[in-house]
C-alpha positions in Angstrom: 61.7 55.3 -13.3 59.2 55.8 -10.4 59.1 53.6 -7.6 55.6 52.5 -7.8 57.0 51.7 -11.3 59.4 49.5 -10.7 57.7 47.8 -7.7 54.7 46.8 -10.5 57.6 45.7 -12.4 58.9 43.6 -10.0 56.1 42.5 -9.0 55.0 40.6 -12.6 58.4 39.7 -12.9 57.6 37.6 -9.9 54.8 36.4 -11.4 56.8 35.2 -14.4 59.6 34.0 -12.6 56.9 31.5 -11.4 55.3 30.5 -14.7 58.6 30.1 -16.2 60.1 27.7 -13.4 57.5 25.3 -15.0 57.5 26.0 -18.4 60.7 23.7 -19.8 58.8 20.5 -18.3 55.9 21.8 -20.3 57.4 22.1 -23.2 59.4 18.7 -22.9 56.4 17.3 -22.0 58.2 16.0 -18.6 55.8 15.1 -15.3 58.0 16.8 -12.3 56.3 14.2 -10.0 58.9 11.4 -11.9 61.7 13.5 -11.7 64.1 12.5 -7.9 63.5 14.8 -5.6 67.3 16.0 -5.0 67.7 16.5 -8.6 64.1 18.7 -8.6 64.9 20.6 -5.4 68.6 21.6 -7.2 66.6 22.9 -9.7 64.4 24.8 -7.9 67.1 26.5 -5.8 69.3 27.3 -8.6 66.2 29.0 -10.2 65.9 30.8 -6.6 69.4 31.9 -6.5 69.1 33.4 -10.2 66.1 35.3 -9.3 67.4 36.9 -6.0 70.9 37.5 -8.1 68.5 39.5 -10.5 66.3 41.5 -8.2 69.6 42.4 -6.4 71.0 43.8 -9.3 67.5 45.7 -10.0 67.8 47.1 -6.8 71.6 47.3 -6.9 71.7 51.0 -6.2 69.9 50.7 -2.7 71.5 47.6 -1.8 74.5 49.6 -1.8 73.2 52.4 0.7 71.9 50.1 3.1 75.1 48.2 2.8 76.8 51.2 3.6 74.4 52.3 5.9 74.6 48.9 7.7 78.2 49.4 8.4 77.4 52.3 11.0 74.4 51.6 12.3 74.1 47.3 11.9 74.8 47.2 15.9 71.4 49.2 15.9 69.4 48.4 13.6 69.1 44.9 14.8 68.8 45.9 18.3 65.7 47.8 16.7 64.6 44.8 14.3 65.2 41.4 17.1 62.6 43.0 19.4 60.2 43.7 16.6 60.8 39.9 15.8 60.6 38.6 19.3 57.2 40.2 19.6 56.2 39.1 16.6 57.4 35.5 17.5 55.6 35.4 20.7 52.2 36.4 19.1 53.4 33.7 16.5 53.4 31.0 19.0 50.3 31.7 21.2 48.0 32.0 17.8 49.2 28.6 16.9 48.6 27.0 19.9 45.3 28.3 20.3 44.5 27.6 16.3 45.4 24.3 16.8 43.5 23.9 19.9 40.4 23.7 17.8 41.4 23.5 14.0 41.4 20.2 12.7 44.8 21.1 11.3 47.5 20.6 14.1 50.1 22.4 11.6 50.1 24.8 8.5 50.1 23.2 5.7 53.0 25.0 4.7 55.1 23.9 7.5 53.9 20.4 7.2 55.3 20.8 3.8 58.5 21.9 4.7 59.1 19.0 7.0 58.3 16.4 4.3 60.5 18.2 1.7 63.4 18.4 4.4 62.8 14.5 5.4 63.9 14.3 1.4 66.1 17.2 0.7 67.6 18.7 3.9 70.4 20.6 2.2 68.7 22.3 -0.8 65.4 23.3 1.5 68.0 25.1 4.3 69.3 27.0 1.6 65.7 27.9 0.2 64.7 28.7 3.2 68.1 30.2 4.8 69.0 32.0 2.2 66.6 32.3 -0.7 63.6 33.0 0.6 64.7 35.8 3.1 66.1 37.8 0.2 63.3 37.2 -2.4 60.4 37.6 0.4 62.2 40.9 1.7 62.2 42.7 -1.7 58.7 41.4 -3.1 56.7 42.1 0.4 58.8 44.8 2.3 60.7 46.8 -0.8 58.2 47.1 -3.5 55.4 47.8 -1.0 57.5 50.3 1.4 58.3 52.3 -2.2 54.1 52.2 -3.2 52.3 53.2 0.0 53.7 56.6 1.5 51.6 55.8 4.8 54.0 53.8 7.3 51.0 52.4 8.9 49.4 51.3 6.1 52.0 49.3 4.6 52.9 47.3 7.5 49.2 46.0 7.9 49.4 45.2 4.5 52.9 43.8 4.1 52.5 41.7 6.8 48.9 40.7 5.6 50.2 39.7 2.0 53.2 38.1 3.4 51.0 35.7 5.7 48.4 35.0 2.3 51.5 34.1 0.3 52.4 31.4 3.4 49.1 29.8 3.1 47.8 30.7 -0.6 48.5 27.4 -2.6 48.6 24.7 0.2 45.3 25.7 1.9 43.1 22.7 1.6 40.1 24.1 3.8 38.8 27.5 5.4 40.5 25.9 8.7 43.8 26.4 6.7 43.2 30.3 6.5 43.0 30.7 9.9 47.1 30.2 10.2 47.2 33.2 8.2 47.0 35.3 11.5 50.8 33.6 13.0 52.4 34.3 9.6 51.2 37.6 9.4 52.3 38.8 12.9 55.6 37.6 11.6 55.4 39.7 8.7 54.3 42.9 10.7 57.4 42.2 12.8 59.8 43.0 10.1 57.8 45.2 8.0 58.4 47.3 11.7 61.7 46.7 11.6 62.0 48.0 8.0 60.3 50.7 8.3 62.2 51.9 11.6 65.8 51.3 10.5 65.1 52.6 6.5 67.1 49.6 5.5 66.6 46.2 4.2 69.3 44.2 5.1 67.3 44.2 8.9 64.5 42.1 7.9 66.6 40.0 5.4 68.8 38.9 8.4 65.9 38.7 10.7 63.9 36.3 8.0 67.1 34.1 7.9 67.7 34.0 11.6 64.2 32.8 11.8 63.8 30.5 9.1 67.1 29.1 10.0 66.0 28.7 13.7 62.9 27.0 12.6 64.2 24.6 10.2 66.6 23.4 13.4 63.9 23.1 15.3 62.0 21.1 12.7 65.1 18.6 11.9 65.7 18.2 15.8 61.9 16.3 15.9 62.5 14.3 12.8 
C-alpha cells in the first residue's frame, strides 16, 4: 500500500473513530450530559487507548524502526527535538500574552476546557492528555502528513497549521477564538521540526507528553 494511501486511510479512520465514540448513546437513546462525569471520561479514555493501540499496530512496522532507531540515537534526537520545543514554547507564550492583551478571551477555549474537565476528572484527563493525545496527535498530524508531502518545508507549515485548527476547531465561540490558533501552531511547527530532523516519531511523541504533562501541572498548581 502507498503511503499517501494509508495516510487517507488513517485519516477517515479518524474521522470514524469520532462518529463512532457517540454512536452507542445514539442508538440507546442516552443524553451524555446525564451520564457522571468520571464514568463518561473512563469512557472516553478507554476509547482513546483502543484507537492509539490500533493505529500503533497499523503502523507497527515503523514503530519498530524508530524503536530501534531510538535506542542509538535517543540521547540525540531529543537534544535535536527539546530545542525545537523550547523555541516553539517561547513563541507559545509571548503570542498569548500579547492575544490576550487585547482579545476578549483571556484563555483558549480549549484550555479553559481542560481546566474545568480536570477540576472533575483529574486522573482520566492526565492520561488523555499525557498519554493519549501525544500518540494519537503524533501519528494523525506528523506521520500521515510527513508520508503525503515530499517537501520538508511544506509539511511542517502545514502540520503545525492543522495541528493548531484541530486545538481551536470545535470550542471556538467567536473570530477572537481563532486568533489562539497562532500559539498552538508554533507548537506544532516545533515538533513537526523535530520529526522531520531526527526521521523518527517517538521525538515528538515524547516531546507532546513532556509538554502536555508540564502544562496539566501547571494548571492543577492554580486550581
Amino acid at each position: 500500500m502507498k503511503k499517501t494511501t494509508k495516510s487517507a486511510l488513517v485519516i477517515l479512520y479518524y474521522f470514524i473513530y469520532t462518529i463512532m465514540i457517540y454512536t452507542p448513546f445514539a442508538i440507546l437513546n442516552i443524553n451524555t450530559s446525564t451520564i457522571p462525569n468520571n464514568l463518561f471520561n473512563a469512557y472516553i479514555v478507554s476509547t482513546e487507548i483502543i484507537f492509539f493501540i490500533t493505529l500503533i499496530y497499523i503502523y507497527r512496522k515503523d514503530f519498530k524502526n524508530y524503536i530501534d532507531d531510538f535506542k542509538k540515537n535517543g540521547e540525540s534526537h531529543l537534544r535535536i527535538g527539546f530545542k525545537y520545543w523550547f523555541i516553539g514554547l517561547i513563541i507559545m507564550i509571548i503570542s498569548n500574552m500579547l492575544i490576550s492583551s487585547f482579545s476578549p478571551l483571556a484563555l483558549p477555549e480549549n484550555e479553559q476546557a481542560i481546566r474545568e474537565s480536570l477540576k472533575l476528572s483529574p486522573i482520566y484527563i492526565i492520561i488523555s492528555s499525557v498519554i493519549c493525545a501525544p500518540i494519537i496527535e503524533e501519528i494523525l498530524f506528523r506521520k500521515t502528513l510527513f508520508d503525503v508531502f515530499k517537501n520538508k518545508k511544506v509539511f511542517v507549515i502545514v502540520s503545525g497549521l492543522l495541528f493548531g485548527a484541530f486545538h481551536i476547531l470545535g470550542v471556538a465561540t467567536s473570530l477572537a477564538s481563532w486568533l489562539y490558533i497562532i500559539p498552538y501552531a508554533a507548537l506544532g511547527i516545533a515538533f513537526a521540526y523535530a520529526y522531520a530532523k531526527t526521521k523518527n516519531l517517538l521525538t515528538p511523541m515524547i516531546l507532546h507528553a513532556f509538554h502536555n504533562f508540564f502544562t496539566v501541572i501547571q494548571i492543577l498548581l492554580i486550581l
